[in-house]
MARBA-3410 file (N, C-alpha, C, O; in Angstrom, 1 decimal):
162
60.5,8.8,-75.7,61.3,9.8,-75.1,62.7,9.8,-75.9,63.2,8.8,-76.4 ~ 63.1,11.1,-76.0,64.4,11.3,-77.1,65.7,10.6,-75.6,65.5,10.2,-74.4 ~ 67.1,10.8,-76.4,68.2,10.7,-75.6,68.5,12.0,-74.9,69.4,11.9,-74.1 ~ 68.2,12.8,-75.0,68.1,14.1,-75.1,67.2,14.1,-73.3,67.7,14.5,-72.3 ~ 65.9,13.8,-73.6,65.0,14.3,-72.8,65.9,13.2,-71.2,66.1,13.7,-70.1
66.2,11.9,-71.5,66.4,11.0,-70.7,68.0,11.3,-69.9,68.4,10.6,-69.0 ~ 68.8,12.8,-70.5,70.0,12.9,-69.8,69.6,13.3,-68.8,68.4,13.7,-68.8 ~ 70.3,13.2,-67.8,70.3,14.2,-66.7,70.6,15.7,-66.7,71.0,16.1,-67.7 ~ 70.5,16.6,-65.9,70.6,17.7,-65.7,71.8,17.9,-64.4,71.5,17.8,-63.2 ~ 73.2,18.3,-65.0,74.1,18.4,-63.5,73.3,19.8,-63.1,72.7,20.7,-63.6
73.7,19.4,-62.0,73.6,20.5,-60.5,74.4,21.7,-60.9,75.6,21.6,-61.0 ~ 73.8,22.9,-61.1,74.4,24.3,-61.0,74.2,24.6,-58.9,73.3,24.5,-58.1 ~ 75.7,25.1,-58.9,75.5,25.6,-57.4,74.5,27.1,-57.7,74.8,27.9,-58.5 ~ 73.3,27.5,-57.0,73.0,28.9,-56.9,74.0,29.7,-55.6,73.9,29.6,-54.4 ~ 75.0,30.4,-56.5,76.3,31.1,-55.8,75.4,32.2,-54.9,75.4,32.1,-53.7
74.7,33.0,-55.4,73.9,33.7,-54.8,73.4,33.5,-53.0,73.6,34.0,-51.9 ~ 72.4,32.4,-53.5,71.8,31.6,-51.6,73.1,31.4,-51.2,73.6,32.2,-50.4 ~ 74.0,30.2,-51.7,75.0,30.5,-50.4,75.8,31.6,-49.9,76.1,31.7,-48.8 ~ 76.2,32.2,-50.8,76.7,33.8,-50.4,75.9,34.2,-49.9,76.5,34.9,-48.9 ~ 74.6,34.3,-49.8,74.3,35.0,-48.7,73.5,34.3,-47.3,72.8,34.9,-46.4
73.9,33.1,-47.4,73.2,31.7,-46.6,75.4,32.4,-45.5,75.6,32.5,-44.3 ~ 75.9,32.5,-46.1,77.5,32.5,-45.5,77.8,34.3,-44.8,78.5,34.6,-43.8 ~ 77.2,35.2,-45.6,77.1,36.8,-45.4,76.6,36.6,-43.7,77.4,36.9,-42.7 ~ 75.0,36.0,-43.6,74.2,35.7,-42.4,74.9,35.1,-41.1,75.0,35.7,-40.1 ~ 75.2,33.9,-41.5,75.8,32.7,-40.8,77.3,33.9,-40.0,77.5,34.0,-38.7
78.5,34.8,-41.1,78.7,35.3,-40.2,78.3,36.4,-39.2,78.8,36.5,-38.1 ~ 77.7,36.9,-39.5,76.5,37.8,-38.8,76.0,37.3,-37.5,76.1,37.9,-36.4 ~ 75.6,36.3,-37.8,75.0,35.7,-36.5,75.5,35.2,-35.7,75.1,35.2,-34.6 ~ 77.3,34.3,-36.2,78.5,34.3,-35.3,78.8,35.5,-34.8,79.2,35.2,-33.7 ~ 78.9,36.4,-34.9,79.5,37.8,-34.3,78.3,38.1,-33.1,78.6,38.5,-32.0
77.2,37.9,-33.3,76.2,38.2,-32.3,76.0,36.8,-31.3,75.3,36.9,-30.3 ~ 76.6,36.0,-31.5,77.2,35.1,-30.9,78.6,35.0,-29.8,78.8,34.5,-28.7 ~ 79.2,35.6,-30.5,80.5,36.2,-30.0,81.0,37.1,-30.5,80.7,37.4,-31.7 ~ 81.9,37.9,-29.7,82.8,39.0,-30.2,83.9,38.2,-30.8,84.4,37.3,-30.1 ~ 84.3,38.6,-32.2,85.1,37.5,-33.2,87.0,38.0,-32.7,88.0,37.4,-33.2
87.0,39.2,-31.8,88.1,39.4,-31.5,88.2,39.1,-29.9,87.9,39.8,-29.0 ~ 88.9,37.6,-30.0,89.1,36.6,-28.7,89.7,37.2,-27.5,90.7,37.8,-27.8 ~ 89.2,37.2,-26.0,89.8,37.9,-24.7,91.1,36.8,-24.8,91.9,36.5,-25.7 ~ 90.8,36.2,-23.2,91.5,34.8,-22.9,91.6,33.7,-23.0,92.5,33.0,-22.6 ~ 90.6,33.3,-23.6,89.4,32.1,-24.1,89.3,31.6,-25.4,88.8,32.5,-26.1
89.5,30.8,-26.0,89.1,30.4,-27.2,88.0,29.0,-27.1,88.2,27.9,-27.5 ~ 87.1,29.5,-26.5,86.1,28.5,-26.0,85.0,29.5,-25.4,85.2,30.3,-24.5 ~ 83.6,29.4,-26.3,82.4,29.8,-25.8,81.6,28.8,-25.6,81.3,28.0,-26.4 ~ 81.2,28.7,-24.5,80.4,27.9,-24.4,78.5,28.3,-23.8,78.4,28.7,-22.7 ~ 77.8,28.1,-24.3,76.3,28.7,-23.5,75.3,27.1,-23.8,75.4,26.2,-24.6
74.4,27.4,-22.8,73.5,25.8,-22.8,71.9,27.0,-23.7,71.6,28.2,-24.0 ~ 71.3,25.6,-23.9,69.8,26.0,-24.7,68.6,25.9,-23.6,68.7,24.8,-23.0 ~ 67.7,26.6,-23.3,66.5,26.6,-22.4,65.4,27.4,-23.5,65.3,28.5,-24.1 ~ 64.6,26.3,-23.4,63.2,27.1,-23.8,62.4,26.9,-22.8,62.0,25.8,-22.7 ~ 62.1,28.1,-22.0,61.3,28.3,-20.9,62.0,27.1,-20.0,63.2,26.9,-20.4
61.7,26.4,-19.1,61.9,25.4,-18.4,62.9,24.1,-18.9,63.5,23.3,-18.1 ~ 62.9,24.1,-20.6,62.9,23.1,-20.6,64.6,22.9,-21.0,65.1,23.9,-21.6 ~ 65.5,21.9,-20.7,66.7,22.2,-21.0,66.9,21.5,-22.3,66.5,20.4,-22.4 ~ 67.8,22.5,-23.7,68.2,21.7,-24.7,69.5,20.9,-25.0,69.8,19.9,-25.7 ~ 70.2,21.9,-24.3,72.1,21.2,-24.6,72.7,22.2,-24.5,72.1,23.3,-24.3
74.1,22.0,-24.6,74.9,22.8,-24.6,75.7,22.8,-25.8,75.9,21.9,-26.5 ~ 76.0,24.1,-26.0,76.5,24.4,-27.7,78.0,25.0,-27.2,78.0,25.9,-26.3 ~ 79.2,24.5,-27.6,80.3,24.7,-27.8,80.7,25.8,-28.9,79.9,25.6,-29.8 ~ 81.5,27.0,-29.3,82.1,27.7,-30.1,83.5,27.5,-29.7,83.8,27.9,-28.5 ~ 84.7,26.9,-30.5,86.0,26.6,-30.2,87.0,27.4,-31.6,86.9,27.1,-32.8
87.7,28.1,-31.1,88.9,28.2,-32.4,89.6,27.6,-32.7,90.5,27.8,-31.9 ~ 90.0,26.5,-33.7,90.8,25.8,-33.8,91.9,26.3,-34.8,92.8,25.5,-34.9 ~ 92.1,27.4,-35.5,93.0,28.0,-36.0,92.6,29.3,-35.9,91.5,29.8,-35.5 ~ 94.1,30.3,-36.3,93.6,31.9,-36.1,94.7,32.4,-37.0,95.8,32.4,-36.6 ~ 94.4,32.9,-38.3,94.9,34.4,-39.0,94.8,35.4,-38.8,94.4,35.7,-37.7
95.3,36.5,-39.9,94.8,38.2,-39.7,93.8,38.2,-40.3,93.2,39.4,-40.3 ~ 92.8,37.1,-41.3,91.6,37.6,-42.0,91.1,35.9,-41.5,89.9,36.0,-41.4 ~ 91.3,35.2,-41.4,90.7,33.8,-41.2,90.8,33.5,-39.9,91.5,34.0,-39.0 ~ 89.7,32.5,-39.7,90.0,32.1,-37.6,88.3,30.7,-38.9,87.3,30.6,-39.7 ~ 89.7,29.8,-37.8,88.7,28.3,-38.0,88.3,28.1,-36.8,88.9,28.3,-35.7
86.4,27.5,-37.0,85.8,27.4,-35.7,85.1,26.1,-35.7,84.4,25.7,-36.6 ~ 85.2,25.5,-34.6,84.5,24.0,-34.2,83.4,24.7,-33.6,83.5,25.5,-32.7 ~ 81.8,24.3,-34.4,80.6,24.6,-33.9,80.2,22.9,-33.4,80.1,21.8,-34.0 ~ 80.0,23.3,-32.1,79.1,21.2,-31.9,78.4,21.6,-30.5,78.5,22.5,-29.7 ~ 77.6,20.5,-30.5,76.4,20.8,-29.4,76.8,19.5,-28.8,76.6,18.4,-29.3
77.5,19.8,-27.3,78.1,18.7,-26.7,77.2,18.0,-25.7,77.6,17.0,-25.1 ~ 76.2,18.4,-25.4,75.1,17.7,-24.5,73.5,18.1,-25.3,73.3,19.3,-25.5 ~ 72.7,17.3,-25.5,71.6,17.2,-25.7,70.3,16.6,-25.0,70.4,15.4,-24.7 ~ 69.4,17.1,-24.6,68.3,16.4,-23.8,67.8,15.2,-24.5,67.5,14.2,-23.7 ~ 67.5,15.0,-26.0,67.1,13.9,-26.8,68.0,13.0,-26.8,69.1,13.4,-26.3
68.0,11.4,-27.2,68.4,10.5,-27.1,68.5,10.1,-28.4,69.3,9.2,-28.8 ~ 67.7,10.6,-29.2,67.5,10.2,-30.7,67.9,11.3,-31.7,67.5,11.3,-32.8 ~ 69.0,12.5,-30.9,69.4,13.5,-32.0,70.4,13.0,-32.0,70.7,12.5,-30.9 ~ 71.6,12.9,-33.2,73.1,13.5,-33.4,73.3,14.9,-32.7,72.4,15.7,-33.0 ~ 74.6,15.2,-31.5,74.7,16.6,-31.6,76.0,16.9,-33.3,76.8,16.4,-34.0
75.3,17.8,-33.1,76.0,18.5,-34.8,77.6,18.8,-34.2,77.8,18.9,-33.0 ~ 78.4,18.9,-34.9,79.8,19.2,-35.1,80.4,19.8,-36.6,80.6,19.1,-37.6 ~ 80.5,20.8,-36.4,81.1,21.1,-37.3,81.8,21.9,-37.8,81.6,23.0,-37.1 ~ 82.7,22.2,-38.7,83.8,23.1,-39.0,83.5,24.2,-39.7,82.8,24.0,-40.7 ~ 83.8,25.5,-39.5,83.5,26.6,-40.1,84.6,27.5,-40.3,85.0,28.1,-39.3
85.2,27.8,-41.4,85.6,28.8,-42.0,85.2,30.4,-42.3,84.8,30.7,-43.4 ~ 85.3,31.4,-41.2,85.2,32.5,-41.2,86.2,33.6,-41.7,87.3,33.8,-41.1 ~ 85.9,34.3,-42.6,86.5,35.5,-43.3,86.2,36.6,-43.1,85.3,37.2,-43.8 ~ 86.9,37.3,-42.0,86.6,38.7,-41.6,86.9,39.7,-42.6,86.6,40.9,-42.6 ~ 87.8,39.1,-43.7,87.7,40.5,-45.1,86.5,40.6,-45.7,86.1,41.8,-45.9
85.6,39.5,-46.1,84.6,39.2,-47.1,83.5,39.1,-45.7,82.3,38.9,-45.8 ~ 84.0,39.1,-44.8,82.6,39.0,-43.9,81.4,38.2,-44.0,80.3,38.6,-43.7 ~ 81.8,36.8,-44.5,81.5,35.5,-44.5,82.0,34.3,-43.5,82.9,34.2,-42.8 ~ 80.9,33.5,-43.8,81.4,32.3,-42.8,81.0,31.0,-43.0,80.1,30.4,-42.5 ~ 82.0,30.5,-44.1,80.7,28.8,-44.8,81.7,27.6,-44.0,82.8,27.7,-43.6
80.6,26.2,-44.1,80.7,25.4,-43.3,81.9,24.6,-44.1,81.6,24.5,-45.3 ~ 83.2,24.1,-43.7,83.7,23.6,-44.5,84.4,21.8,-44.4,85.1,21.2,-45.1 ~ 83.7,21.4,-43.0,84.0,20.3,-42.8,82.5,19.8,-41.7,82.0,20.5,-40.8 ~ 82.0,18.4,-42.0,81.0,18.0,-41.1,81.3,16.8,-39.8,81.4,15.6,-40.1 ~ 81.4,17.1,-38.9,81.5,15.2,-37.8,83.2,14.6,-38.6,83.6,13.5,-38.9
83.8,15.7,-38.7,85.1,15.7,-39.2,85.7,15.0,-40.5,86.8,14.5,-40.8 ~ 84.5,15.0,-41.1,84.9,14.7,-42.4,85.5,14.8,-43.5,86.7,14.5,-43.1 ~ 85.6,15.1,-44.6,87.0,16.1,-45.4,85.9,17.2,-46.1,84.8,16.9,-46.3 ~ 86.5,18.2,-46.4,85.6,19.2,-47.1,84.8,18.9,-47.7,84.7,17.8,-48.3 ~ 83.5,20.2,-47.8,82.7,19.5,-48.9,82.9,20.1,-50.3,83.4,21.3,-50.5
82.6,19.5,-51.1,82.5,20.2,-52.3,81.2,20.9,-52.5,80.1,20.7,-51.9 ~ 81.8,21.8,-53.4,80.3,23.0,-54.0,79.6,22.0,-54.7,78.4,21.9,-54.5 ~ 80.0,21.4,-55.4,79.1,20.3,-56.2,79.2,18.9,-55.9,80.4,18.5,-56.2 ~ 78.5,18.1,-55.5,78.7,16.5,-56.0,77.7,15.6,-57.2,76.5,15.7,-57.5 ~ 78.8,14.8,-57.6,77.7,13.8,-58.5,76.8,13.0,-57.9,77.0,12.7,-56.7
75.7,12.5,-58.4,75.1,12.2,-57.9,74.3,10.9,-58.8,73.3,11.2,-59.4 ~ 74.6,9.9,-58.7,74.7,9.0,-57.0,76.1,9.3,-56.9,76.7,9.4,-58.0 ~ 76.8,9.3,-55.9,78.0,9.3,-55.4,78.1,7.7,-54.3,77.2,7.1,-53.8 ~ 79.6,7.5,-54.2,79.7,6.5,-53.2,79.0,6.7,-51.8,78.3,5.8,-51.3 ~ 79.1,7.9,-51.3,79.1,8.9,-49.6,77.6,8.9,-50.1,76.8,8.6,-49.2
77.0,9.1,-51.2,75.4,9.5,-51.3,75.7,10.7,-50.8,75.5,10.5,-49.6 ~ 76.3,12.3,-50.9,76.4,12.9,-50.4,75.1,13.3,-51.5,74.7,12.5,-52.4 ~ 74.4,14.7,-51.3,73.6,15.4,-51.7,74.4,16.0,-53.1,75.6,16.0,-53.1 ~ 73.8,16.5,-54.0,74.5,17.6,-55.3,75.0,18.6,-54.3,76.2,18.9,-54.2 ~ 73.9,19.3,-53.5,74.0,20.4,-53.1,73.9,20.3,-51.5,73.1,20.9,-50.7
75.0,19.5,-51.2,75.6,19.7,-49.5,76.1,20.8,-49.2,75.7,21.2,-48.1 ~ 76.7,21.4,-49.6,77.3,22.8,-49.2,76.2,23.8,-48.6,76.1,24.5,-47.5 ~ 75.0,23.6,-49.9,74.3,24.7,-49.6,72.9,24.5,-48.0,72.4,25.3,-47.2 ~ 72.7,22.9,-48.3,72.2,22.2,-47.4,73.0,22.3,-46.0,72.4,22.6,-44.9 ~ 74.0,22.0,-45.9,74.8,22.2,-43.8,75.2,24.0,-44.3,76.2,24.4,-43.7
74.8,24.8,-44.8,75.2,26.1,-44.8,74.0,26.9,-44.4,74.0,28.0,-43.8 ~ 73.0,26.3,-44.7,71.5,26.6,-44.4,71.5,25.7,-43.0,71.4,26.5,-42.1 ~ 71.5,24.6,-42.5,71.6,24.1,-41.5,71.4,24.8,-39.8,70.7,24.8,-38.8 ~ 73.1,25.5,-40.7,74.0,26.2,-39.9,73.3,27.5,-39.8,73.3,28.2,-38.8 ~ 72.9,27.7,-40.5,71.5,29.8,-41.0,70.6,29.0,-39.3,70.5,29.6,-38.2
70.3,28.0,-39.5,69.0,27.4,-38.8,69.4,27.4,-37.0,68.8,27.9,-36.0 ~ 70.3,26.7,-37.0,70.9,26.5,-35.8,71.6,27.7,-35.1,72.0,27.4,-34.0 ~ 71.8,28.7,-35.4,72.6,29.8,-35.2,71.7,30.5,-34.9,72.0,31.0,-33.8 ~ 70.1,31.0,-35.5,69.0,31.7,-35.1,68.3,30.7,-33.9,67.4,31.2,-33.3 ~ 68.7,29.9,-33.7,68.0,29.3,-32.6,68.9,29.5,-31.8,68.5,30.2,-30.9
70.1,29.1,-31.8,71.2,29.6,-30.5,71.1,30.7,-30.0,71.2,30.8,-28.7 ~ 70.8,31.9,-30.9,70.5,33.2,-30.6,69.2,33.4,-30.0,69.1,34.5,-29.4 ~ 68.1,32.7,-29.9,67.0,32.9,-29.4,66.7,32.2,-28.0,66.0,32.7,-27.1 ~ 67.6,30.9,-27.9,67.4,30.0,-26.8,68.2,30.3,-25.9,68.0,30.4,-24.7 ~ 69.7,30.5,-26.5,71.2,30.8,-26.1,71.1,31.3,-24.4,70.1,31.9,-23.9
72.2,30.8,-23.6,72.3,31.6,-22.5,73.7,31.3,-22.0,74.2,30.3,-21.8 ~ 74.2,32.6,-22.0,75.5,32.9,-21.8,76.3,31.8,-20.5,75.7,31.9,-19.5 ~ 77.5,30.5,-20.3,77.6,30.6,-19.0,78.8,31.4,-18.6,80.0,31.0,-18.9 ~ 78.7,32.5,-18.1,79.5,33.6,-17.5,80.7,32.6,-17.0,81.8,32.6,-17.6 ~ 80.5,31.8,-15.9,81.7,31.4,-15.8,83.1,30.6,-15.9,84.2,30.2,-15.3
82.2,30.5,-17.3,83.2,29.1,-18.3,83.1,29.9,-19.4,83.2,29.2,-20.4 ~ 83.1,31.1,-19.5,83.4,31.4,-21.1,84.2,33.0,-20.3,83.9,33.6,-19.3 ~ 85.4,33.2,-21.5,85.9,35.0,-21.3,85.3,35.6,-22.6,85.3,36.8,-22.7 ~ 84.8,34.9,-23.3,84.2,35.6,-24.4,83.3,37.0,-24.3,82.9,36.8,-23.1 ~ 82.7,38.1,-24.6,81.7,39.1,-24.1,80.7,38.2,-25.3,81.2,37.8,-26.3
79.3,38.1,-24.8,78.4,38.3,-25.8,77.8,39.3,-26.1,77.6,40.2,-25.4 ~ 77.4,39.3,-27.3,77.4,40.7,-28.0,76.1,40.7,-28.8,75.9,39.9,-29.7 ~ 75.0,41.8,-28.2,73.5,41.6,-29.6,74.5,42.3,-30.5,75.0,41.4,-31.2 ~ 75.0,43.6,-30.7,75.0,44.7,-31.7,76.5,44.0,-32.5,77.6,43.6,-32.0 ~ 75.8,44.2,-34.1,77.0,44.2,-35.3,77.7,44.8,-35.4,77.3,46.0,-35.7
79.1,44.5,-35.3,80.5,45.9,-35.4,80.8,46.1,-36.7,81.1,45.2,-37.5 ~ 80.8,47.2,-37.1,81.4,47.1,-38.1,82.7,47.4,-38.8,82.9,47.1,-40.0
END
């Protein structure tokens, strides 16, 4: 084998999937919530499939601009004993009408790329990995989701505003 064949190959991010892994994600936050806040900066709805109960999923604003609004996604009760509930930070951009994950279980940002092996063992491609995550968990919220009317002022909303 040459020296050549034995380098490695760094990690190209594909800008593409997450742009549109982030286009989705906000999409499906807005059908989640109406992204322009009543009295409440707290959604909260529990997960049921048929009978069975899954947890309760939190939506919190923890900052708010004229084009940005930072949001705490975490699932604060779970029926399993052996899941992590997820927590995590999301950066939404109502100009670009995106929404990528930008912190995990409050960790410090992620990078678009990491080396790899790294100290953290983080993945090359974490960004695109909790941004897809987040694609996954969001279409299940939306399908299991159940509004609690009277712990949230939020309206939920099926239809995309534009």
């Amino acid at each position: 084998m040459s020296a050549t064949t034995l380098r490695r190959h760094r990690y190209v991010p594909d800008l593409q999937r997450l742009g549109a892994l982030c286009e989705g994600n906000y999409q499906r936050l807005r059908r989640l919530r109406n992204l322009e806040t009543n009295d409440s900066d707290v959604l909260q709805f529990d997960l049921h499939r048929e009978s069975h109960y899954l947890g309760r999923v939190s939506i919190s604003v923890l900052q708010q601009t004229r084009y940005t609004e930072t949001l705490l996604l975490e699932q604060i009760h779970n029926s399993g004993r052996w899941l992590n509930n997820p927590e995590l930070t999301v950066r939404v951009y109502h100009d670009a009408s995106m929404a990528e994950v930008i912190s995990f279980y409050g960790n410090r940002q992620i990078a678009a790329v990491n080396d790899y092996p790294n100290r953290f063992m983080h993945h090359p491609d974490e960004k695109v990995q909790l941004n897809g995550f987040v694609a996954d968990w969001l279409d299940y919220c939306l399908r299991f989701g159940h509004v609690i009317p009277e712990r949230s002022q939020w309206r939920h909303s099926d239809g995309v505003e534009g």
